[in-house]
C-alpha positions in Angstrom: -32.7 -25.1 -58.7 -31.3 -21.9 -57.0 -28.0 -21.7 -59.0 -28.1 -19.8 -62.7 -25.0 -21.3 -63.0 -25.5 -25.2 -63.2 -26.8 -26.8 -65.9 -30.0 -29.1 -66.7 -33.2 -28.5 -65.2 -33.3 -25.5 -63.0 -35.4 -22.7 -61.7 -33.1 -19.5 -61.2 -32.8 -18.2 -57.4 -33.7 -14.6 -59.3 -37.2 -15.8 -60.4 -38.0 -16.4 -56.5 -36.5 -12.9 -55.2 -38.4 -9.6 -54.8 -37.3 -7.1 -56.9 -34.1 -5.4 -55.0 -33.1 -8.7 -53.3 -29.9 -10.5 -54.5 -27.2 -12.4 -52.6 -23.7 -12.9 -54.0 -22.4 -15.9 -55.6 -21.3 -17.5 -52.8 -24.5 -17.1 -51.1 -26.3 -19.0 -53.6 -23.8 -21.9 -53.8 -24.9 -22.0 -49.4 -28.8 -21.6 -50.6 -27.6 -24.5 -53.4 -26.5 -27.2 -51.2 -29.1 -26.4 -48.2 -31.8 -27.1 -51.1 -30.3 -29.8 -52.7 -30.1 -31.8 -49.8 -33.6 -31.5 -48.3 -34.9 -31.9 -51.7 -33.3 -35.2 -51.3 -34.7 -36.1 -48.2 -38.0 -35.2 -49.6 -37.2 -37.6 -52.6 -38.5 -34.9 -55.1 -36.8 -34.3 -58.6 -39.1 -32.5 -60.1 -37.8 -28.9 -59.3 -40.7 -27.3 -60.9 -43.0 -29.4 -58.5 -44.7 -27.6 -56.4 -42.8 -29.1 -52.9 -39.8 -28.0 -54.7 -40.5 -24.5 -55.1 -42.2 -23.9 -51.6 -38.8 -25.7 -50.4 -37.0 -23.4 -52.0 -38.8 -20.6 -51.0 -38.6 -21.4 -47.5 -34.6 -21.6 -48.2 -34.4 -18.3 -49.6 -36.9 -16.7 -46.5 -34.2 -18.2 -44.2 -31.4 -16.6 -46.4 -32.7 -13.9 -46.3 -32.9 -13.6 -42.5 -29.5 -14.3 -42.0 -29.2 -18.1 -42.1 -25.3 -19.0 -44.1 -25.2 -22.3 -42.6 -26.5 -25.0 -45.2 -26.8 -27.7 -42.6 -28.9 -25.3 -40.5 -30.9 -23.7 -43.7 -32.0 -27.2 -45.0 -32.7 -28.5 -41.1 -35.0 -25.4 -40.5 -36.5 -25.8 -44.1 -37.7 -29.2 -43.3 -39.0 -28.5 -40.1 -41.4 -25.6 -41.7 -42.0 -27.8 -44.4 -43.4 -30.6 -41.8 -45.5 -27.9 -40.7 
């Protein structure tokens, strides 16, 4: 979903970004796994679904903030999502 650089179904991180926002390769493998496992927990595999995308939008807003940690980006993910 985030990565542009795994393959099969995926929605690049870039699509999701403002215009002037990046984060380095590294950043996106954090913003990967953070996603990857809450999308888990939510037991969606659609990644064009809508839960998917607001997930990982919620992943990126945290990201963006500051957040590096992919335990703590996927933990405060979930909780906003249960909101």
């Amino acid at each position: 979903m985030l990565s542009p650089y795994r393959s099969g179904p995926s929605l690049p991180v870039n699509t999701l970004l403002e215009e002037g926002y990046w984060f380095t390769p590294q950043d996106v493998a954090v913003l990967t796994q953070a996603f990857d496992r809450a999308l888990g927990e939510l037991g969606v595999r659609d990644r064009k679904d809508p839960a998917a995308i607001a997930l990982a939008k919620l992943v990126i807003r945290l990201a963006k903030e500051g957040e590096r940690d992919p335990s703590r980006l996927r933990e405060r993910a979930m909780t906003l999502m249960s909101r």
